[in-house]
C-alpha positions as CSV (number, residue, x, y, z in Angstrom):
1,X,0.0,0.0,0.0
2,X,1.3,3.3,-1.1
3,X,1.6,6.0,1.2
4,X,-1.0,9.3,0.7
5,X,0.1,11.2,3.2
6,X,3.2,13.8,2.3
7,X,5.9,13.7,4.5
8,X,8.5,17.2,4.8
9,X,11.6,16.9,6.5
10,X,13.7,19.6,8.1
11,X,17.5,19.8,6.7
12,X,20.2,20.7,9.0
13,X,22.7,19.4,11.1
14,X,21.5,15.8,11.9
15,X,20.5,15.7,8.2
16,X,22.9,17.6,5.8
17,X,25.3,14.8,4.9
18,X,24.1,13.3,1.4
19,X,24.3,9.6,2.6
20,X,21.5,10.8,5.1
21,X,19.7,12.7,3.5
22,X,19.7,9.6,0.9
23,X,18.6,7.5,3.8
24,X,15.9,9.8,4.7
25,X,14.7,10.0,1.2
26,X,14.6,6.5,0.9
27,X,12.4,6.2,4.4
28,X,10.0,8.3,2.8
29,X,10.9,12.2,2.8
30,X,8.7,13.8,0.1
31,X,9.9,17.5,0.8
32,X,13.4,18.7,1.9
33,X,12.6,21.9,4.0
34,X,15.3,24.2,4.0
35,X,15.1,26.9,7.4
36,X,16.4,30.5,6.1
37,X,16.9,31.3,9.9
38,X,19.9,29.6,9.4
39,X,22.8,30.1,6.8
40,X,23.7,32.3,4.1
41,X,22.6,32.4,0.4
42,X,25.4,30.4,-0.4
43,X,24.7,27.7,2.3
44,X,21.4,27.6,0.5
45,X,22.3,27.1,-2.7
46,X,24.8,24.8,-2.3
47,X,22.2,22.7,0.0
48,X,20.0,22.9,-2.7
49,X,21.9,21.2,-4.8
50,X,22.7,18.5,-2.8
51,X,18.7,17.8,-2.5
52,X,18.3,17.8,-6.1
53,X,21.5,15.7,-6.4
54,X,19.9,13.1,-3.8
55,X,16.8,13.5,-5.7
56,X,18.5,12.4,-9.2
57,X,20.2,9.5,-7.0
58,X,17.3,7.9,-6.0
59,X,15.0,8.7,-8.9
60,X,12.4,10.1,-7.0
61,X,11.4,13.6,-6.6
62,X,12.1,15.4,-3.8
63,X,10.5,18.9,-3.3
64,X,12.3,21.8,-2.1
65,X,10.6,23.9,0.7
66,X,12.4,27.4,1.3
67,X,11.0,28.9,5.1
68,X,11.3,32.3,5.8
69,X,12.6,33.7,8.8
70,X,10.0,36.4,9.5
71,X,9.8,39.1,12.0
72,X,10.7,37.2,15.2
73,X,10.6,39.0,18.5
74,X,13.8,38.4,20.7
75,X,15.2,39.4,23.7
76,X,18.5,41.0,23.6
77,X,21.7,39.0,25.2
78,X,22.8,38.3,28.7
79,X,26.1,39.0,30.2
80,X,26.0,35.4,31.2
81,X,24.3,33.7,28.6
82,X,21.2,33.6,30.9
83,X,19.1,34.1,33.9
84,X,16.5,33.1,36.0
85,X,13.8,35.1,36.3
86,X,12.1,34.8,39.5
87,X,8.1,34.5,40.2
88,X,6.8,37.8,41.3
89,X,9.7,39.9,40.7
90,X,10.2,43.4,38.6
91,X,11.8,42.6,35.0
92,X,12.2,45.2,32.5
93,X,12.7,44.9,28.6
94,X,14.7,47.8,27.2
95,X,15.2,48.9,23.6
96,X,18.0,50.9,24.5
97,X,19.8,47.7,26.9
98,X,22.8,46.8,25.2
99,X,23.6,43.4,27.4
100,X,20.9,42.3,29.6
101,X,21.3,40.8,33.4
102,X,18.7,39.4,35.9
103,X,16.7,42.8,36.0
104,X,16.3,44.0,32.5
105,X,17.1,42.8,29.0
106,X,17.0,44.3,25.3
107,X,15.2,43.7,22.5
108,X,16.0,43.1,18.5
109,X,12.8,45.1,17.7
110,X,12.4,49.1,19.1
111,X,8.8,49.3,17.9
112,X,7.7,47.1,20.9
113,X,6.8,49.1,23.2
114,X,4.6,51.3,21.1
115,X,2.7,47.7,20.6
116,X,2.0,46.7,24.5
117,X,-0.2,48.7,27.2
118,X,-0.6,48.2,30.8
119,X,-2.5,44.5,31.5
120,X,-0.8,43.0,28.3
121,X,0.6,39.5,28.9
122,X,4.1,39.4,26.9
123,X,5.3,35.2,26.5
124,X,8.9,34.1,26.4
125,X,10.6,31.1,24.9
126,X,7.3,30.2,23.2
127,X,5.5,30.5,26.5
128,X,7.6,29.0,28.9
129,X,8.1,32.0,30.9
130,X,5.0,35.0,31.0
131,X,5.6,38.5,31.8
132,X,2.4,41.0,32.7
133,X,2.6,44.5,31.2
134,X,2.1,47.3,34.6
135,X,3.8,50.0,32.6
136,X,5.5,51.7,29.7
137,X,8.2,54.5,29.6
138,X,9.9,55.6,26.7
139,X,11.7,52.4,25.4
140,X,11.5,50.5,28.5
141,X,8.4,47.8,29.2
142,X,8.4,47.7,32.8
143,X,7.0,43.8,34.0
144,X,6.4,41.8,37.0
145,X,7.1,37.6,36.2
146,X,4.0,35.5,36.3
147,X,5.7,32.6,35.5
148,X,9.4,32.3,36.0
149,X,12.0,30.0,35.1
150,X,15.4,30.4,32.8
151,X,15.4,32.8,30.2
152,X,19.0,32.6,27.4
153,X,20.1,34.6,24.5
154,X,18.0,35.5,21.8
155,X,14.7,33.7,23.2
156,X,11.1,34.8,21.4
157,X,8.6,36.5,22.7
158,X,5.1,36.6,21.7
159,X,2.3,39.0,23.0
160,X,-1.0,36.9,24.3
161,X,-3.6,37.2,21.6
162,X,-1.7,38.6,19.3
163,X,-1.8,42.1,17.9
164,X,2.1,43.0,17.5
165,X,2.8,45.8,13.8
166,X,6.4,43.5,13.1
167,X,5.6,43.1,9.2
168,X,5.3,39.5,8.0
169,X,8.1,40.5,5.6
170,X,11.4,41.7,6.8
171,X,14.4,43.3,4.8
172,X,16.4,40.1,5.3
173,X,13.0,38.0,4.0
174,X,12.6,40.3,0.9
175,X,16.7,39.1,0.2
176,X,15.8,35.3,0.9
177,X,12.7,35.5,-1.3
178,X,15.1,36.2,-4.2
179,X,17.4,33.9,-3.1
180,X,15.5,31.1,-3.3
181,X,13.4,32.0,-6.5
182,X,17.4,31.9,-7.7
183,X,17.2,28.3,-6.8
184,X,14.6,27.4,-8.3
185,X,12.6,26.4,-5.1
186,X,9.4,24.4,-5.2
187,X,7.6,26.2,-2.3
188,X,8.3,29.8,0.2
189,X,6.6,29.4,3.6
190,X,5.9,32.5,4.3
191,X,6.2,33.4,8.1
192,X,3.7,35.4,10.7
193,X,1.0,36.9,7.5
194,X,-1.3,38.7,9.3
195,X,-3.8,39.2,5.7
196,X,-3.6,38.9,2.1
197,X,-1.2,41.8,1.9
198,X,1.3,39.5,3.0
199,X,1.1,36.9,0.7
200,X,0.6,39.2,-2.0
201,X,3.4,41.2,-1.6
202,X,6.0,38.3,-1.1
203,X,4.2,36.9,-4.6
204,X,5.1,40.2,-6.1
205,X,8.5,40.0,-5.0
206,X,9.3,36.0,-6.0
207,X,7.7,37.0,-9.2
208,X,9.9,39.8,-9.8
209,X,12.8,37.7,-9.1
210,X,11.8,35.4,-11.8
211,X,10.6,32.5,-9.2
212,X,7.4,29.9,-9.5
213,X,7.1,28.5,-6.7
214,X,4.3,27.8,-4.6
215,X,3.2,30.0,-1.5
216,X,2.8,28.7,2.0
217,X,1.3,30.8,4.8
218,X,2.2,29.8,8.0
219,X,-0.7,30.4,10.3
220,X,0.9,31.4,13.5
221,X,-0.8,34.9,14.6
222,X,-4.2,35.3,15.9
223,X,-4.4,38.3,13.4
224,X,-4.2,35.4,10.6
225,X,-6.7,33.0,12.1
226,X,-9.1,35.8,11.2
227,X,-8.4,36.7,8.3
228,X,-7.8,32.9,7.2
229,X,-10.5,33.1,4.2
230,X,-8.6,35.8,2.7
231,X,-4.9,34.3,3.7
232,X,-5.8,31.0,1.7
233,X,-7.6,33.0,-1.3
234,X,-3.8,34.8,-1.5
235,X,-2.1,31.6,-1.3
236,X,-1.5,28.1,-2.8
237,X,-1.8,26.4,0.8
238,X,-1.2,27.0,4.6
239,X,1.0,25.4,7.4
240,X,-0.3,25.0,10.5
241,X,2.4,26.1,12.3
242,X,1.2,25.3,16.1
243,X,4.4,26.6,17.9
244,X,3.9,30.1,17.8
245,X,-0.2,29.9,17.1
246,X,-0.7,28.0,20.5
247,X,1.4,31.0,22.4
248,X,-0.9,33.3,21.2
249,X,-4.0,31.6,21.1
250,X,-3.6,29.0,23.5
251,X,-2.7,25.7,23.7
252,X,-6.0,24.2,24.1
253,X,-7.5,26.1,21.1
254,X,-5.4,24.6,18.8
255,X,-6.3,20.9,18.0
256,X,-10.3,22.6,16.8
257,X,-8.3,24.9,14.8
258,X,-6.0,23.2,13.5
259,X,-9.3,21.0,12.1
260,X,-10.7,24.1,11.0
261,X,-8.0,25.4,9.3
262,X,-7.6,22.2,7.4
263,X,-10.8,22.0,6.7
264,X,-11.2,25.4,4.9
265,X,-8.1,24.6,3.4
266,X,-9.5,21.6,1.0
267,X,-12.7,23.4,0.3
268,X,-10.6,26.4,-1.3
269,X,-8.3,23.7,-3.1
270,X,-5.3,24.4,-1.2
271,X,-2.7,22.6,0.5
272,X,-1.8,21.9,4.2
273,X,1.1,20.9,6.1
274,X,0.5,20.2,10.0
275,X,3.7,20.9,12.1
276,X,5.7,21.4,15.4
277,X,6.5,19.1,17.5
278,X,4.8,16.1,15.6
279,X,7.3,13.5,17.1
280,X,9.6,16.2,19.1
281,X,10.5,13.2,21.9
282,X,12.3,11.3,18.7
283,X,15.1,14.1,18.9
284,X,17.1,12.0,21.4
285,X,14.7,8.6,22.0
286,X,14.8,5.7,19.0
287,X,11.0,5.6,19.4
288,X,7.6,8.4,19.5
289,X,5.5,8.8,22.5
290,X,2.4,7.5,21.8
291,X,0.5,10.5,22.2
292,X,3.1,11.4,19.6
293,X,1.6,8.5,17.2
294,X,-1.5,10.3,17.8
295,X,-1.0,13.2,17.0
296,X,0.2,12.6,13.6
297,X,-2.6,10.0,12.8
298,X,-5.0,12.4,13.4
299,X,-3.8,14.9,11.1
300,X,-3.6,12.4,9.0
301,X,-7.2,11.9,9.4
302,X,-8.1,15.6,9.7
303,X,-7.4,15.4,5.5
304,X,-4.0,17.1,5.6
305,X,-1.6,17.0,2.8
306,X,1.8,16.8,4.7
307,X,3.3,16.3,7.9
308,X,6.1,17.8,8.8
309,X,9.5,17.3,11.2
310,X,11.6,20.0,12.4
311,X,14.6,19.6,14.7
312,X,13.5,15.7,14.5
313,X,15.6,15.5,11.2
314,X,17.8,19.0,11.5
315,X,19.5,18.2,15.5
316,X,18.0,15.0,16.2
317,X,19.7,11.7,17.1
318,X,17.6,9.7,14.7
319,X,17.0,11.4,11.5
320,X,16.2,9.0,9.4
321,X,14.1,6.8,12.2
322,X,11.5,9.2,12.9
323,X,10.8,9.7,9.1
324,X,10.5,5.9,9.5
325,X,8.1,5.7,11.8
326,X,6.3,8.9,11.0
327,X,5.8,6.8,7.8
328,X,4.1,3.6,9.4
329,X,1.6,6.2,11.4
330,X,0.3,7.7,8.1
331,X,-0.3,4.5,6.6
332,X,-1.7,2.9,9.2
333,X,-3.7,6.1,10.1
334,X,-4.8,6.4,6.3
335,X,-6.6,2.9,6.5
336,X,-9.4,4.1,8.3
337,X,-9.6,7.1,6.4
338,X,-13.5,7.5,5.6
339,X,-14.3,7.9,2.1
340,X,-16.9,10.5,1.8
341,X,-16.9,10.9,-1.7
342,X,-20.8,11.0,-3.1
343,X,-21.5,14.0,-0.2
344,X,-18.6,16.1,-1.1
345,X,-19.0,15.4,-4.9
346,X,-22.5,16.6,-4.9
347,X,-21.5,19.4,-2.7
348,X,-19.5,21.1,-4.8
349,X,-19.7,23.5,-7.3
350,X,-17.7,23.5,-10.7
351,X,-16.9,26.5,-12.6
352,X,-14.4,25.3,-14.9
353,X,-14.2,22.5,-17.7
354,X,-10.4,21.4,-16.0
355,X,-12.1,21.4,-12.6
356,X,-15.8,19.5,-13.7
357,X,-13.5,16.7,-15.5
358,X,-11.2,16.4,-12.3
359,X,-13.8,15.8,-10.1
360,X,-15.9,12.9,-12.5
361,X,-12.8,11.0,-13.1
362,X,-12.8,10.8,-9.1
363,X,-16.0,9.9,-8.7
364,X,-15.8,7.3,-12.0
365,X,-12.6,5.9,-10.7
366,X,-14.5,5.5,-7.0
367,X,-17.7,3.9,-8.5
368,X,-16.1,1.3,-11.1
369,X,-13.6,0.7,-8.3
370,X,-10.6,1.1,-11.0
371,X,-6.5,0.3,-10.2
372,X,-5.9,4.0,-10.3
373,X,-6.4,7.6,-12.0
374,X,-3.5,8.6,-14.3
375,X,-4.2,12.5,-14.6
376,X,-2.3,13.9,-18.1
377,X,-1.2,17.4,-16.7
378,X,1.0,20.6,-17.4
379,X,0.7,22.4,-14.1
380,X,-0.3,20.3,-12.2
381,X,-4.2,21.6,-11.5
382,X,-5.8,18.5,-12.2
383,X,-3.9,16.5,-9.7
384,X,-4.7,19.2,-7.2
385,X,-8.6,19.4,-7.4
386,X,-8.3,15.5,-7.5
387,X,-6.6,15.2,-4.2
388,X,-8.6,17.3,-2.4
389,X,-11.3,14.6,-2.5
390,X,-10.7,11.3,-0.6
391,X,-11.9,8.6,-3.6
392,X,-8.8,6.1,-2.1
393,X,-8.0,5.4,-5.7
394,X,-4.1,6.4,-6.2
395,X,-3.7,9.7,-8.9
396,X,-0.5,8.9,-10.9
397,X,-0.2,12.9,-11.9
398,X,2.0,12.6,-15.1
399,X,4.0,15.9,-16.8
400,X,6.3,17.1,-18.7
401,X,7.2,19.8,-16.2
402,X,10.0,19.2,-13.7
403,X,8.5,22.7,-11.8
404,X,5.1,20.5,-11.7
405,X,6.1,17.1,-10.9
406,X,8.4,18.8,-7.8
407,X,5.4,20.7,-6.8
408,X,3.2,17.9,-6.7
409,X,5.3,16.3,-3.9
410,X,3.3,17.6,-1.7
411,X,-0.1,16.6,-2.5
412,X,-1.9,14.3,-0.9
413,X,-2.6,10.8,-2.3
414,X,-0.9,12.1,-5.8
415,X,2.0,10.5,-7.4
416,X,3.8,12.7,-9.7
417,X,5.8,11.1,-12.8
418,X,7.9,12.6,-15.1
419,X,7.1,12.2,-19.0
420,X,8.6,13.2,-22.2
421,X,7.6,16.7,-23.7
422,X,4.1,16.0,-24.9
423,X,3.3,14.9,-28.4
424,X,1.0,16.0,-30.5
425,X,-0.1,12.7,-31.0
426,X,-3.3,11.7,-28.2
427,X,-2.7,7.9,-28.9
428,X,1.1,7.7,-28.4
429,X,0.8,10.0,-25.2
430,X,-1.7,7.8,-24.0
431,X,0.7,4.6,-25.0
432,X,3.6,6.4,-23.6
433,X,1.6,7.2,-20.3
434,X,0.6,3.2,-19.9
435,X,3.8,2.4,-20.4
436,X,4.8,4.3,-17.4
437,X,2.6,3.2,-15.4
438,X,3.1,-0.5,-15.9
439,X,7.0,0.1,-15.9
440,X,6.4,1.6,-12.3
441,X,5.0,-1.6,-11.1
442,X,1.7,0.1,-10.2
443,X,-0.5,-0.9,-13.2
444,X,-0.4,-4.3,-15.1
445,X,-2.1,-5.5,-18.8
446,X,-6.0,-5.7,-17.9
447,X,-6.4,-3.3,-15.3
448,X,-9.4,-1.0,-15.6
449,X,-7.9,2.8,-15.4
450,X,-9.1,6.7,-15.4
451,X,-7.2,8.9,-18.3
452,X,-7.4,13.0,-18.5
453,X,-6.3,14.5,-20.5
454,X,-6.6,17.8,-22.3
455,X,-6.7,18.9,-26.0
456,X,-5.5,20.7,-27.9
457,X,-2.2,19.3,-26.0
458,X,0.2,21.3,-24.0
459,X,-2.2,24.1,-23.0
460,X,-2.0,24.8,-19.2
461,X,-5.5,24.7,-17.9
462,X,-6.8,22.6,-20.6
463,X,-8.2,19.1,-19.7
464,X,-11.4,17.9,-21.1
465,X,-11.4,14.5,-21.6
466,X,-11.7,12.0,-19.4
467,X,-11.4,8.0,-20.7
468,X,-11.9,4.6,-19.0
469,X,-9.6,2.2,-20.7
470,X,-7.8,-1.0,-20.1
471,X,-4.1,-1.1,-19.8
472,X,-2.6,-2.6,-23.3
473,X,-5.3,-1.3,-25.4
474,X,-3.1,1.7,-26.5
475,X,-0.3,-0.2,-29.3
476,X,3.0,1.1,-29.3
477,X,3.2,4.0,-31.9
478,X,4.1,2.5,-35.5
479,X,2.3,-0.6,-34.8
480,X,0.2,-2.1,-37.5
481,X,-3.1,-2.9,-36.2
């Protein structure tokens, strides 16, 4: 049983030698996620190139994922690394504090205290340590500890229920944007969007740069839970990113939002990766928790396109273990999947040829119980509406498009292939797609399949025609009848 379920993997440390990364594709890595926190452009490019080398290796493709560092809030530095800030006791942060001590500490952003009043609970080290507002002078944000406990160099801090001006784009973002439209990257996670104006503007700028790669917001501010209708109209999918969303919101808020958000997500035919902390425990242990195991199974069964590991892979003990065993939860999880198909069909409404051809080869494939869907596709559309259906019929998403077939990596229950530049010719592109299929091992002479396919050939946006055949009855082009 193939998996349907997308896994993305962190790169970093833990992960970065080839041989790894090799092992880690092989265990079931879908997407490489590359942290722009960390590194410079040439570190980027030249892990980039190792990915698509692994990639070539292996012969399977291997998506590139390009994370932007956003505006995170941090305290300054401490003259000893760290302190302990004690329960009850006065604590300042200061714009103006150049090295910080057990009584005050700087900060990376000036514009905070303009964004806090009196009341306001400020949350360090994603909410390990709380801080209540009592006053403001100047530059300095004068606190009392609520809860206390170490705080180190460079920690975040978040402000309870959101509501903090930092731009979702920073000067150093704008620079990575171009950077990774230089390599060619399959998606930009865009960090802390607060509205569409966001993920617009960081469109305009990959477009400018000559990139084509897919938007991710990261839904991590309350301001963006909002506003998520218009955030996923902006975008081509959404991470749930449940670190920084459950210091704001809560931790208890997130599991119903995180089903909301996916939700919405498949009803506006965009993608989802769940994250943080998915099987954090696997960082130093050989084996999940099992709430762990939970956890990921029921994303899986929330209808999310990707899971995804952070310092699991990037600083963990046991990089290519958790992808292992991340991979046995989604199967496992994805067998009592619940096929829904006939409600959400009738459900919906089509307003494009592409889109009305997707969905009946789904339902046809469902209903005639066929091996699998093999969708003919330039961009990679097809595939998309497809999979955002659960039919449990495999969609073999075949193009000619390297750009396509790497973005398709991360949808869920679709299988992209690589084939030659499309013919002119409907018969021997339907021959040449059979004979990928059997020579993957997936179809074999007899089976009952799904074809789309558009025409005139080659036009992006153009399938409208949908065939049930029977693998073999295409003959190899130049055969005589």
């Amino acid at each position: 049983m193939s998996r349907h379920t997308k896994i993305v993997a962190t790169l970093g440390p833990a992960s970065s030698d080839p041989a790894v990364l090799e092992s880690m594709v092989h265990a079931g890595v879908d997407v490489v996620r590359m942290n722009f926190s960390h590194g410079t452009a040439e570190d980027h490019i030249a892990r980039a190139e190792s990915i698509r080398e692994v990639s070539a290796r292996t012969r399977r493709p291997v998506g590139i994922l390009a994370d932007l560092q956003g505006p995170k809030i941090r305290v300054g530095k401490f003259t000893e690394g760290k302190v302990t800030l004690v329960k009850d006791a006065a604590f300042i942060l200061d714009a103006t504090c150049e090295m910080g001590d057990e009584k005050r500490v700087g900060l990376d952003y000036p514009d905070l205290p303009g964004d806090v009043a009196p009341g306001d609970i400020l949350l360090l080290d994603d909410g390990r340590l709380k801080l209540g507002v009592e006053k403001v002078l100047g530059t300095a944000i004068h606190c009392r500890v609520r809860v206390g406990g170490t705080l180190s160099n460079n920690k975040g801090i978040n402000r309870q229920g959101g509501g903090l001006s930092a731009p979702a784009l920073t000067a150093k973002d704008m620079d990575d944007v171009r950077t990774a439209a230089k390599i060619g990257v399959d998606f930009i996670a865009v960090s802390f969007p607060k509205s569409a104006a966001d993920m617009y503007m960081a469109r305009q700028l990959m477009r400018a740069a000559g990139g084509k790669a897919l938007l991710i917001a990261k839904i991590e501010r309350t301001e963006a839970v909002a506003n998520l209708d218009e955030i996923l109209d902006a975008s081509d999918g959404i991470m749930v990113a449940r670190g920084d969303l459950a210091v704001e919101v809560g931790d208890a808020a997130v599991p119903a939002l995180q089903k909301k958000m996916i939700r919405a997500a498949r009803e506006k035919n965009k993608l989802t990766i769940t994250a943080t902390q998915m099987m954090e425990s696997m960082i130093t242990s050989p084996v999940p928790t099992r709430a762990e195991v939970s956890d990921v199974a029921n994303a899986v069964l929330d209808g999310t396109d990707a899971v995804m590991l952070s310092a699991e892979t990037a600083a963990g003990s046991f990089p290519v273990e958790v992808v292992e065993a991340m991979s046995r939860v989604c199967l496992e999880a994805e067998k009592s999947s619940e096929v829904t198909l006939d409600r959400d069909v009738l459900n919906r409404t089509f307003t494009r040829i592409d889109q009305s051809i997707a969905m009946a080869a789904i339902w046809t494939a469902h209903h005639l119980k066929v091996k699998a869907i093999a969708a003919l596709t330039q961009t990679g559309s097809t595939a998309l509406w497809m999979s955002r259906l659960n039919s449990g019929v495999p969609i073999y998403a075949l193009t000619p498009e390297k750009s396509a077939r790497n973005q398709m990596t991360l949808y869920r229950e679709v299988y992209p292939l690589l084939m030659s530049q499309p013919h002119q010719d409907r018969d021997m592109l339907l021959w040449e797609a059979e004979r990928i299929l059997i020579d993957q091992g997936v179809v074999t002479y007899g089976d009952l399949i799904v074809l789309t396919i558009g025409e005139p050939i080659g036009t992006a946006g153009g399938t409208n025609t949908l065939k049930i055949v029977r693998v073999g009855e295409h003959t190899a082009p130049g055969t005589a009848d």
